[in-house]
C-alpha positions as CSV (number, residue, x, y, z in Angstrom):
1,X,-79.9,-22.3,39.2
2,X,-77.2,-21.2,41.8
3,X,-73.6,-22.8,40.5
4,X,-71.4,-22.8,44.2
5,X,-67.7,-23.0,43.1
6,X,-65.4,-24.4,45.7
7,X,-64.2,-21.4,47.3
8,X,-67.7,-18.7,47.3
9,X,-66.0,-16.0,49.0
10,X,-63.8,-15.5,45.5
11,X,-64.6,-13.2,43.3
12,X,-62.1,-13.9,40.8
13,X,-60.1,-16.7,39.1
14,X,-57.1,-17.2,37.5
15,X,-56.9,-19.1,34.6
16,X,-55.5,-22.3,36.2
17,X,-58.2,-22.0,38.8
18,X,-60.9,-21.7,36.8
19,X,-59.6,-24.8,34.7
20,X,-60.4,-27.0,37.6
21,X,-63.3,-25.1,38.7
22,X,-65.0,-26.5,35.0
23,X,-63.2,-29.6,35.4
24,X,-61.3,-29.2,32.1
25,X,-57.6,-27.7,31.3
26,X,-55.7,-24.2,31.6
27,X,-55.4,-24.7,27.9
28,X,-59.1,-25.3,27.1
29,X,-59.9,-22.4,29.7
30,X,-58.0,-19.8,27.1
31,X,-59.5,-21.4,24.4
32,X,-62.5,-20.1,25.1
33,X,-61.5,-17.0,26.3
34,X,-60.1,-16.5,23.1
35,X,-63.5,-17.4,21.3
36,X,-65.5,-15.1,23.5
37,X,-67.4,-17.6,25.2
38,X,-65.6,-17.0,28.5
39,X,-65.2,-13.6,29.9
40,X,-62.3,-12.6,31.3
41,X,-60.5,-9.3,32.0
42,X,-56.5,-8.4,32.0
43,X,-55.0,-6.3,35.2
44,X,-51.1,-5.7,35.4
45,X,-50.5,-9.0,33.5
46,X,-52.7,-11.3,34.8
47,X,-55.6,-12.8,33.1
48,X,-58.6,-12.9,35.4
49,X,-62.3,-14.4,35.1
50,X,-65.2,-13.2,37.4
51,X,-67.1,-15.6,39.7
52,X,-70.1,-14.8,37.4
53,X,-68.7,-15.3,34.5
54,X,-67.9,-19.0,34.8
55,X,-71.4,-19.4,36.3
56,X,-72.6,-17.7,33.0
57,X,-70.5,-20.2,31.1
58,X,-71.6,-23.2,33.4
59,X,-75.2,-21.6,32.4
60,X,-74.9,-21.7,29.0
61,X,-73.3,-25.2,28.6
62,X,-76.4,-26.3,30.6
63,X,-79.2,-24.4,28.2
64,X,-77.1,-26.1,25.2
65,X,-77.3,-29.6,26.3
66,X,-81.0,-28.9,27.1
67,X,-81.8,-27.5,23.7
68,X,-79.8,-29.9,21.3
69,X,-81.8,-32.9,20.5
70,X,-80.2,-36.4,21.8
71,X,-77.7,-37.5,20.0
72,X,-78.5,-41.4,18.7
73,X,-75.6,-44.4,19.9
């Protein structure tokens, strides 16, 4: 499965990037950095996430959704 974000020539994202990227919120975006089920990495200050991490992430959401058995209405 090949996940194309909206700018492929990136390599990485900030936060606040990556947030709209997954189509949820910067604040959502350090939750899960902060539960270990997004990757990211700290430079000088700045909190970055690799391309292939959020297409891990994107992955794994996928495999989970795939897996759990269908919720009834």
């Amino acid at each position: 499965m090949d996940l194309t974000l909206y700018r492929s020539d990136k390599l990485f994202y900030r936060p606040k990037e990556a947030a709209v990227v997954l189509g949820m919120s910067r604040t959502a975006v350090f939750r899960l950095i902060k539960t270990g089920e997004l990757q990211s990495v700290k430079r000088d200050g700045y909190r970055l996430i690799h391309v292939e991490a959020l297409q891990e992430f994107a992955r794994a959401l996928v495999e989970a959704a795939e897996s759990s058995p269908a919720r009834a209405a």
